[in-house]
N, C-alpha and C positions, 0 to 999 in steps of 0.2 A: 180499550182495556183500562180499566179505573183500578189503581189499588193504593189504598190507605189515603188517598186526597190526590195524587199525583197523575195526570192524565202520561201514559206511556203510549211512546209511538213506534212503529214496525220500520218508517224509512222517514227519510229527509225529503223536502222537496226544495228545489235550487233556483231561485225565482229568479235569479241574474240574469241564468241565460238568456231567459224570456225576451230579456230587452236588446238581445243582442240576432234576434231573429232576423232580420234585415241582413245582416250580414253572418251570416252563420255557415255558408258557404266557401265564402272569403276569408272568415279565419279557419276552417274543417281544410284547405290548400297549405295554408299560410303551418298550421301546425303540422300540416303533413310532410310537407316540405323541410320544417325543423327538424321532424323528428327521423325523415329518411337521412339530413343531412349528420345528426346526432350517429346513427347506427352504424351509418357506412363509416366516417371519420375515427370512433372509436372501434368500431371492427378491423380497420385497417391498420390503425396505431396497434393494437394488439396483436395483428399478424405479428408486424416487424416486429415485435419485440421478440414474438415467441421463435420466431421464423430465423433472424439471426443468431448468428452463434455470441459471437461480440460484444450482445446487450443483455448480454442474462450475468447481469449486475444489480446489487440489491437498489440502486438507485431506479432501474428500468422496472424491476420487479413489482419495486411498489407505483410507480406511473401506472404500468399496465393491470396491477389491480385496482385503482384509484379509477382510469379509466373503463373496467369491468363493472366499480360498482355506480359511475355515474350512467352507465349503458343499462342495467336493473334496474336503476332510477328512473330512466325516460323510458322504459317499456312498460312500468309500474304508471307511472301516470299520463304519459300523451295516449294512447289509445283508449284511456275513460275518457279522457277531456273533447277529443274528437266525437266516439259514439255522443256523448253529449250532448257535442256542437247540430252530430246531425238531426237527433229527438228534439231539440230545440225549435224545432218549427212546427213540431207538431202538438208543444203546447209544452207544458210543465214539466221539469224532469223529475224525477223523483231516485232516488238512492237509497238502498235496504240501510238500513243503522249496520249492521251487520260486515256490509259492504265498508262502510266510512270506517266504522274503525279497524278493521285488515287494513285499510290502504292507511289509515295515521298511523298503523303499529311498525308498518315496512317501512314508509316514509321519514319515522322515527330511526326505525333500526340502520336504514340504509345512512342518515345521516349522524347518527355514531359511527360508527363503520369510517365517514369518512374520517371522521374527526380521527379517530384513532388512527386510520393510513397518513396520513397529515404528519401526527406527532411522531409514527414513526420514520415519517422522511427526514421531520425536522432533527430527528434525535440523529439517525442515521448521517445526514451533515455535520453535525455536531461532532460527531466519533472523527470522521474522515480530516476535519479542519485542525480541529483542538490534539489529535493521537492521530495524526499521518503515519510516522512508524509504528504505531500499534494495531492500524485499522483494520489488518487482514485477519490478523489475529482474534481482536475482537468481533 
């Protein structure tokens, strides 16, 4: 589709994999591995937090959303990277436009998100260290 001088395309195609065809197998394990180890570790942190009574403190609160949102994170991008890994031997991959910018816009959002969980730990220490007697209050 040609308009105004500008050739526009419908997807991306990902020539890297290409080269990684030989082992594509080997990392399709290797990521699966991260990423089961990723889900179980941060599903488990998040039990305890929610599960004890003790830790429903804004300090755990934001851990366990912090936690939540780097587990959105890696369900948002290790299962592209894998199906990938596995089309990868079968020649070229290709990605809708469509497709890449959803996953920049989450990837984007998800890493605001932490920033902001971040500054509110840091502020939240900040309250607790500097106003001890004031911190319940606040």
């Amino acid at each position: 589709m040609t308009s105004a001088g500008f050739n526009v395309t419908s997807s991306l195609t990902l020539v890297g994999f290409s080269s990684l065809s030989g082992h594509s197998s080997l990392l399709f394990f290797v990521f699966l591995l991260l990423y089961l180890f990723v889900l179980f570790s941060d599903s488990l942190v998040i039990y305890i937090i929610c599960s004890q009574r003790a830790l429903h403190r804004p300090m755990f609160t934001f851990v366990a959303s912090f936690l939540l949102n780097s587990l959105t994170a890696s369900t948002l991008i290790y299962p592209k990277i894998m199906s990938d890994l596995l089309l990868s031997g079968a020649g070229l991959v290709q990605v809708s436009r469509t497709l890449c910018l959803c996953q920049g816009f989450f990837v984007s959002s998800l890493g605001g998100a932490s920033f902001m969980l971040l500054s509110a730990m840091a502020f939240d220490r900040y309250l607790s260290i500097c106003y001890p007697m004031h911190y319940a209050v606040l």
